[in-house]
C-alpha positions as CSV (number, residue, x, y, z in Angstrom):
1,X,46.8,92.0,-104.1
2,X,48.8,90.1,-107.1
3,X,47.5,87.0,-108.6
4,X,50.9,85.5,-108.6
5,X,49.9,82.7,-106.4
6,X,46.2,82.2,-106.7
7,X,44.8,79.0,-105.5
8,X,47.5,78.5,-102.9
9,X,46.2,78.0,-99.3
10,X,48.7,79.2,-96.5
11,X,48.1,78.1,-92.8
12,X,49.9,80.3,-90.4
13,X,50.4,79.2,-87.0
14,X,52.4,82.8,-86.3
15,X,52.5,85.4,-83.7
16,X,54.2,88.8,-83.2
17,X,56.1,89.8,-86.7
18,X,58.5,87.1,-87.9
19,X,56.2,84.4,-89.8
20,X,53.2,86.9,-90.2
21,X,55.3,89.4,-91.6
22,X,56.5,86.7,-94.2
23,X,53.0,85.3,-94.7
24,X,51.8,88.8,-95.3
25,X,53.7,88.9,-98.6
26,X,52.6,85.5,-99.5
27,X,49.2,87.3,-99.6
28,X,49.7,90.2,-101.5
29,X,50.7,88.2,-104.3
30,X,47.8,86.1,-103.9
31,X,47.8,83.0,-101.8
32,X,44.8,82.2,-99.5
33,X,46.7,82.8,-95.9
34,X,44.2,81.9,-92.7
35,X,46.0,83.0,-89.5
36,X,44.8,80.8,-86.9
37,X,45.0,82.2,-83.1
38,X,44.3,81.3,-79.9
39,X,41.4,82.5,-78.3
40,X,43.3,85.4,-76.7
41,X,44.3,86.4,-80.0
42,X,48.0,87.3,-81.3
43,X,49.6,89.1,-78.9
44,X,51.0,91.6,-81.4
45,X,47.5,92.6,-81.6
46,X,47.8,94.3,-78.4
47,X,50.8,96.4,-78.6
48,X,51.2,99.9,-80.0
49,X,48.6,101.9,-80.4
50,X,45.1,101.5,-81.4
51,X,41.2,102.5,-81.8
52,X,39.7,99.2,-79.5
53,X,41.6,96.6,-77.9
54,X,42.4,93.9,-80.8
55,X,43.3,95.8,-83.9
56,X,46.7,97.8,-82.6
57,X,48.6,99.6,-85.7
58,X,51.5,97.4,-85.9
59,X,49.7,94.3,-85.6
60,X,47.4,95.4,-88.9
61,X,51.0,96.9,-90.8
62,X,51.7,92.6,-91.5
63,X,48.4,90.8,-91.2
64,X,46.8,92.5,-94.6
65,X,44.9,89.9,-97.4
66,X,44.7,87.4,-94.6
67,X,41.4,85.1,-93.1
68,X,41.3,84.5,-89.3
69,X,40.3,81.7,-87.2
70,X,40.3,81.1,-83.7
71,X,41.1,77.6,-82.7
72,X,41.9,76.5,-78.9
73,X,44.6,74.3,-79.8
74,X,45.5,73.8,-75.9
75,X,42.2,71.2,-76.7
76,X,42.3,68.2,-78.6
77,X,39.1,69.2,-80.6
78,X,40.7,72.0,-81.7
79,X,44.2,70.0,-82.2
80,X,41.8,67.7,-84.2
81,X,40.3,70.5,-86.6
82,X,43.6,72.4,-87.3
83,X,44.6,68.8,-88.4
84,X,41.6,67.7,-90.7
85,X,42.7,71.0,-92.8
86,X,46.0,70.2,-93.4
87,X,45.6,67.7,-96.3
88,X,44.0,70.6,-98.2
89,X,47.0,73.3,-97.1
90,X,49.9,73.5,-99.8
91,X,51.6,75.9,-97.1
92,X,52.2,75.3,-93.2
93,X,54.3,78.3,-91.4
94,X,54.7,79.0,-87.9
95,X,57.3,80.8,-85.7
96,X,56.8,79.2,-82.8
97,X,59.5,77.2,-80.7
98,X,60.2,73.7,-81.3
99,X,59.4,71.7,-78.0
100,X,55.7,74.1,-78.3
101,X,55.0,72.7,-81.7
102,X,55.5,69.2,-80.7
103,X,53.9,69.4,-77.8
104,X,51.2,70.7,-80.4
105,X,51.5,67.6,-82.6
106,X,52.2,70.1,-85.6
107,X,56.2,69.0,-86.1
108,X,57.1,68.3,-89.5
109,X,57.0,64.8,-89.5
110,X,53.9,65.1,-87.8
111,X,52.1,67.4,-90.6
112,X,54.1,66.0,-93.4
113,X,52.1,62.0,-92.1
114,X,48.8,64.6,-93.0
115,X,50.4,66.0,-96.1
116,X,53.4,64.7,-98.0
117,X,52.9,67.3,-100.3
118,X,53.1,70.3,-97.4
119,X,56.0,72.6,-97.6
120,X,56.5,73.7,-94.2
121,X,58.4,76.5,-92.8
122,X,59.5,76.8,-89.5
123,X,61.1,80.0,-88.0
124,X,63.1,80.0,-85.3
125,X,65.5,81.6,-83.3
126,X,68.6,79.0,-83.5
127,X,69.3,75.8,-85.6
128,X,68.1,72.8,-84.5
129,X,71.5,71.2,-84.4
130,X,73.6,73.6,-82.2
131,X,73.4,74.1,-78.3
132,X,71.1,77.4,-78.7
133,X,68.4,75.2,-80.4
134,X,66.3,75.6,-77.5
135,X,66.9,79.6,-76.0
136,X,64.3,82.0,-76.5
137,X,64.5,84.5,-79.4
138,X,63.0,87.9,-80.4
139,X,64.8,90.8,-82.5
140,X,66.9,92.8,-79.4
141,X,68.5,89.3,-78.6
142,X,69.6,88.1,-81.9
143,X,71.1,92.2,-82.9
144,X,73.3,91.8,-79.8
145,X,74.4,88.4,-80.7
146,X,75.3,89.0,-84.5
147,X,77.3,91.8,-83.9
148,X,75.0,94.0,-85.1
149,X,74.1,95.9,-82.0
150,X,78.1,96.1,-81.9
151,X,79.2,97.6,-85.1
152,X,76.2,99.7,-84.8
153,X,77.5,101.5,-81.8
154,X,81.3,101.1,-82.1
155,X,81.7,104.5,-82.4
156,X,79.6,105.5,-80.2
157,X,80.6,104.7,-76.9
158,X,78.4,101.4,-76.5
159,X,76.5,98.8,-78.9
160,X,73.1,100.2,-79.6
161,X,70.4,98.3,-81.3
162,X,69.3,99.7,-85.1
163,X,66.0,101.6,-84.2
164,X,64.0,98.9,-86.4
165,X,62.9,94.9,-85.8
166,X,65.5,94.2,-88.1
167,X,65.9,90.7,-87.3
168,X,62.9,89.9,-87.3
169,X,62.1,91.5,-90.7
170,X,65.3,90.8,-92.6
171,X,64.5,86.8,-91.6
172,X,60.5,86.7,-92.4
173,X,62.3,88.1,-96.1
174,X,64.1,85.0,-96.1
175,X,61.7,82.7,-95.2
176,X,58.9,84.4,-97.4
177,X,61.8,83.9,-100.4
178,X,62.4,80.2,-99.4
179,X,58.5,79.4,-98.9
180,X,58.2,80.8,-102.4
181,X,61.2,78.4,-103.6
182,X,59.1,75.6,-101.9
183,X,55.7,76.3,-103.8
184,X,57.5,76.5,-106.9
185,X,59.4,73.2,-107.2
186,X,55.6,71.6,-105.2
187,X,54.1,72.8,-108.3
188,X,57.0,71.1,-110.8
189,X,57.2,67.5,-108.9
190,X,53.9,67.6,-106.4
191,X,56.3,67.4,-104.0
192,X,56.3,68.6,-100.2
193,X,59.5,70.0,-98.0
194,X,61.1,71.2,-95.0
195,X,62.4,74.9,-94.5
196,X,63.8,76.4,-91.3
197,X,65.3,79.7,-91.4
198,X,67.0,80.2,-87.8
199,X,67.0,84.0,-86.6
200,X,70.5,84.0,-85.4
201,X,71.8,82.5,-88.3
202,X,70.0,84.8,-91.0
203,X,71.5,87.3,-89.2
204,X,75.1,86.5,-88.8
205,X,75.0,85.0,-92.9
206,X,73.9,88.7,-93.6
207,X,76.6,90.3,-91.1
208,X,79.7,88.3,-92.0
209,X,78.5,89.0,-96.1
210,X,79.6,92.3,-95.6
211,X,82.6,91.8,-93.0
212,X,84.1,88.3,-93.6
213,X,86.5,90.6,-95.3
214,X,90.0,89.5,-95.2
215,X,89.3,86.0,-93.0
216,X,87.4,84.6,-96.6
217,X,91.2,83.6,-97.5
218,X,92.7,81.3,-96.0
219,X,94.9,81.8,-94.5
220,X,93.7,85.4,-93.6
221,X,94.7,88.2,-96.0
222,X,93.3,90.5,-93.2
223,X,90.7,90.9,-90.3
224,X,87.0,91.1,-89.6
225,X,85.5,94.1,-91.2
226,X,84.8,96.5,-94.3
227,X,86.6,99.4,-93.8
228,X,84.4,101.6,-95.6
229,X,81.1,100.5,-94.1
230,X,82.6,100.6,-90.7
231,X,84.7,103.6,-90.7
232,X,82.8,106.4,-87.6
233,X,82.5,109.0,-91.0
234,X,79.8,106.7,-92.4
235,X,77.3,108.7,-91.8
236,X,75.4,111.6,-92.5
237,X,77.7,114.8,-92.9
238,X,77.6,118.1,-91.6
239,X,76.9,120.8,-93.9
240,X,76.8,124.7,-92.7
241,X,73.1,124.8,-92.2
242,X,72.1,120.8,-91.5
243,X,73.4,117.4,-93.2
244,X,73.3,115.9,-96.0
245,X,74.5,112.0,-96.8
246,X,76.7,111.7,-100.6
247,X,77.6,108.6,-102.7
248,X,81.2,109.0,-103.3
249,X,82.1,105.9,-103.7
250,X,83.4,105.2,-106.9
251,X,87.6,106.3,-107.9
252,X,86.3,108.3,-110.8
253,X,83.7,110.0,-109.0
254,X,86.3,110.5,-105.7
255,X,87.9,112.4,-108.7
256,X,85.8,114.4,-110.4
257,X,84.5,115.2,-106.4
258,X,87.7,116.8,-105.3
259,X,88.5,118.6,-108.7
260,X,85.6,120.4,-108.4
261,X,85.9,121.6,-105.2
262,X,89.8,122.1,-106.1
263,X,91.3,119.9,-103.4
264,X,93.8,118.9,-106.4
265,X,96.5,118.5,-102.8
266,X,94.1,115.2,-102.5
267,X,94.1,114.3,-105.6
268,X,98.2,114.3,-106.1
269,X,98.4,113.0,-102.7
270,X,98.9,109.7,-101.3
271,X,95.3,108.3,-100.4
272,X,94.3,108.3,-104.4
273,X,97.2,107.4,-106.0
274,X,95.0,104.7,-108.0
275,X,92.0,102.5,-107.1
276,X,93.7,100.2,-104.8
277,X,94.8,103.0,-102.4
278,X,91.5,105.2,-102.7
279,X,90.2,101.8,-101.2
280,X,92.7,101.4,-98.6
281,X,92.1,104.9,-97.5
282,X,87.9,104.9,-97.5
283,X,88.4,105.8,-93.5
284,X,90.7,108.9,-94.4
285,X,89.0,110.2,-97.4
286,X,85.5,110.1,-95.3
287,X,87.0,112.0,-92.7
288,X,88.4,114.4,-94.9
289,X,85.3,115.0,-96.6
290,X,83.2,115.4,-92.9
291,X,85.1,117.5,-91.0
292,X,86.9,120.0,-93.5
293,X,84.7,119.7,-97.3
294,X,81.5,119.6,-96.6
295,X,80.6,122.1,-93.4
296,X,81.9,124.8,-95.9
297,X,78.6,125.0,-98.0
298,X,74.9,124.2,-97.3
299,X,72.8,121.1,-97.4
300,X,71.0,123.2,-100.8
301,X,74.2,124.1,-102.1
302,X,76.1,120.8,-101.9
303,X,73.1,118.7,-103.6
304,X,73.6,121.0,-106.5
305,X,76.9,120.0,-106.4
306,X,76.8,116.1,-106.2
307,X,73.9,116.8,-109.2
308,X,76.1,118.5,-111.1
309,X,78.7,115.9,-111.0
310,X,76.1,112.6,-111.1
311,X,77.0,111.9,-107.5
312,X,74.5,110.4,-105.9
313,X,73.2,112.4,-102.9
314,X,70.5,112.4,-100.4
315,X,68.6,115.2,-97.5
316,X,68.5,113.4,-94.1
317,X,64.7,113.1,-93.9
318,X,63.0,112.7,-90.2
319,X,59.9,110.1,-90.1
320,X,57.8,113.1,-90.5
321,X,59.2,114.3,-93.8
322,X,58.3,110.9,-95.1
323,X,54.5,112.1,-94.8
324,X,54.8,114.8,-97.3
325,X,57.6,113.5,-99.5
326,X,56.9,114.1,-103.2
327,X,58.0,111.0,-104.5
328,X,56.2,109.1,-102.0
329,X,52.7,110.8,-102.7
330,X,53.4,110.5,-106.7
331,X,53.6,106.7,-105.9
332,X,50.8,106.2,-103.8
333,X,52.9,104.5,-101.2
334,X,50.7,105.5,-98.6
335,X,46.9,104.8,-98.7
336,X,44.1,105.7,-97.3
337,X,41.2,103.3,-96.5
338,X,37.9,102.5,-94.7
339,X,38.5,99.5,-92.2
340,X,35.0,98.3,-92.3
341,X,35.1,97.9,-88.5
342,X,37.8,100.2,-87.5
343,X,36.9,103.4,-89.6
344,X,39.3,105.5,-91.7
345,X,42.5,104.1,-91.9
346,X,46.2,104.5,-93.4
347,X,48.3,101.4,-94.6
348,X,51.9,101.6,-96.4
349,X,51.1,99.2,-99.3
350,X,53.0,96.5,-101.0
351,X,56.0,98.4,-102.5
352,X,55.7,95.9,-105.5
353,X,54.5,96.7,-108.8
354,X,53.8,94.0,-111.5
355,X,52.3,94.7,-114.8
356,X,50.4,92.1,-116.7
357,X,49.4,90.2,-113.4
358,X,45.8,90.2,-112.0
359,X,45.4,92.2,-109.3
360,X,42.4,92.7,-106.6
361,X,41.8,95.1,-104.0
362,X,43.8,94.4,-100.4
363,X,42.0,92.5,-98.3
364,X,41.6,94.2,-94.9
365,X,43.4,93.1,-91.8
366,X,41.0,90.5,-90.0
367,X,39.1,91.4,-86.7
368,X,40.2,88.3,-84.0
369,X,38.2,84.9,-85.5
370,X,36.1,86.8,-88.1
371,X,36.6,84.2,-90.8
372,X,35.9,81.2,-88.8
373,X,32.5,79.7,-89.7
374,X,33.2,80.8,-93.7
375,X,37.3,79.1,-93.7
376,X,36.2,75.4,-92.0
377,X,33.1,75.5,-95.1
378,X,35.4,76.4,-98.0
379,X,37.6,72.8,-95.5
380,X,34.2,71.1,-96.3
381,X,32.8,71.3,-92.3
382,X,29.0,71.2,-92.3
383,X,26.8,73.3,-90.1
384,X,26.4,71.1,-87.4
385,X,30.2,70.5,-87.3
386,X,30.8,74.2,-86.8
387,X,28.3,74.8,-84.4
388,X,29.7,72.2,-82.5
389,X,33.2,73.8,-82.0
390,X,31.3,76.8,-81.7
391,X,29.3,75.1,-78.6
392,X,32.8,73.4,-76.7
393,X,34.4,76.6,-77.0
394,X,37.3,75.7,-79.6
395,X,36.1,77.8,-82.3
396,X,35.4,81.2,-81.2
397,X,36.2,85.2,-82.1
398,X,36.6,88.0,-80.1
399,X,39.1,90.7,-79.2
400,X,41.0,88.7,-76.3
401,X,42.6,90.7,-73.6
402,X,42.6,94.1,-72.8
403,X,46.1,94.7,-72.2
């Protein structure tokens, strides 16, 4: 955990991955996040696998250096508490859906009254202003509608969704970068603001960045689409014993490529007459290079080849080669550690290094409500206060359903 943003206090109102994912960055560098949860806990908690109901692995990969509380916010006394510590937040986040967080009485206008100073960030699935505002979202929908789940499968046979909550993770980025954008002009004017990053469009912005392509001009110089990025040779390439993916990108190093493995016949041909063609003919040249260059020689032979040349070149690793990856373990990417409740442990940490900022050990991933009593003190609630919640049932901690 980085001191970059000590003394800033985070409430998350966030379930699942998007907004805790997000928040989870917030606090490794720093900031004071409480995740407050229903009494049944964050669902996320529940799925994948785990030890005991409550503390499943995927749910403790994004709630690291975070507090928890459980407030019953379906009750007004628990409405009521969540709202008497807002005027001591500097952050609000949630990823819920708009008519459920006015139902709430947490809008923006609502907990901007509270705090003029709050920035608040709302992530949702579609922009408040189109006639999606109001459909469901999670990561499968949204890679279908951008065209992602398309292109990913146009060559083979039938869309098919990237293997990763992509969506979700490429928009808590965004949000985590815009939240940071917030804190830093609240700490230049004292002032508070509104953030929304939309799911579907975070996701089509980062699509059409790549394939607006010739329809930027108008009118059109071309269609939809990079050639190189979509062309079905894209991929990792057969070698004679497995595959092996290359960086030959560049005009020069298309050249030096196919002198050295003297396919001069390339070189004098048509698709590299100069840069402009090389470009026109990515498709070709990637073809050419998967089904007649590179299933001549083996994976070992051909990454002393792109070496030899300063190619860039890369093995096709498996999730399993990842564990014993050389780099990987030289970096300490992977650690080991004793959960306090939930035994020995192994988290992939922050991939962020900063020198000449404080840093403090990780906190670990909360059990369901641990941090109640201890967050509404540091909010200035008295004993009898919190035993009160305790006693009506809004304030509470447990593991929630066994699912």
């Amino acid at each position: 955990m980085y001191g970059f943003l000590e003394g800033v206090r985070v409430l998350e109102l966030g379930h699942i991955l998007l907004a805790p994912f997000a928040t989870q960055w917030l606090g490794d560098f720093g900031a004071d996040v409480i995740k407050i949860e229903s009494p049944e806990g964050d669902y996320y908690r529940h799925l994948g696998l785990s030890r005991e109901a409550g503390m499943s692995a995927q749910w403790m990969a994004v709630n690291r250096n975070k507090r928890s509380i459980v407030l019953d916010l379906k009750r007004p006394e628990g409405r009521r508490t969540l709202k008497s510590m807002i005027p001591q937040a500097d952050v609000f986040v949630h990823n819920l859906r708009t008519p459920a967080i006015e139902r709430l009485g947490l809008d923006y206008e609502s907990v901007r009254e509270l705090n003029p100073r709050i920035v608040y960030g709302a992530a949702i699935g579609f922009g408040q202003e189109g006639p999606y505002a109001e459909r469901p979202a999670f990561d499968d929908l949204i890679q279908s509608w951008c065209g992602l789940a398309d292109a990913n499968g146009k060559h083979r046979g039938s869309p098919a969704f990237v293997p990763l909550v992509v969506a979700d993770k490429i928009t808590a980025l965004v949000l985590g970068q815009a939240l940071l954008a917030g804190i830093f002009r609240q700490s230049r004017t004292g002032e508070g603001c509104y953030i929304e990053t939309p799911m579907f469009e975070t996701m089509v912005a980062m699509m059409l960045s790549q394939h607006l392509n010739g329809q930027a001009f108008r009118p059109p110089l071309g269609d939809l689409g990079y050639a190189r990025v979509m062309s079905p040779y894209r991929q990792p390439a057969r070698t004679k014993d497995g595959h092996i993916s290359h960086g030959v990108y560049k005009y020069d190093q298309w050249q030096r490529f196919l002198a050295a493995v003297g396919r001069q016949d390339v070189l004098d041909g048509p698709l590299m007459t100069n840069h402009r063609t090389m470009l026109a003919n990515f498709p070709a040249l990637y073809q050419l290079l998967a089904t007649e260059i590179l299933p001549s020689r083996t994976t070992q032979e051909w990454r002393e080849v792109f070496d030899g040349l300063d190619i860039p070149c890369a093995p096709v690793y498996s999730l399993d080669d990842l564990m014993n990856d050389p780099h990987l373990k030289a970096v300490k990417l992977l650690e080991d550690y004793d959960h306090p409740t939930r035994g020995s442990m192994r988290q992939v940490r922050n991939p962020v290094v900063a020198d000449h900022v404080a840093c403090k050990p990780d906190h670990h991933p909360p059990e369901l409500g641990q941090d109640g009593p201890e967050i509404l003190r540091a909010f200035g609630f008295d004993e009898a206060a919190i035993n009160d919640l305790v006693s009506w049932g809004v304030l509470g901690s447990g593991v929630g359903p066994q699912l």
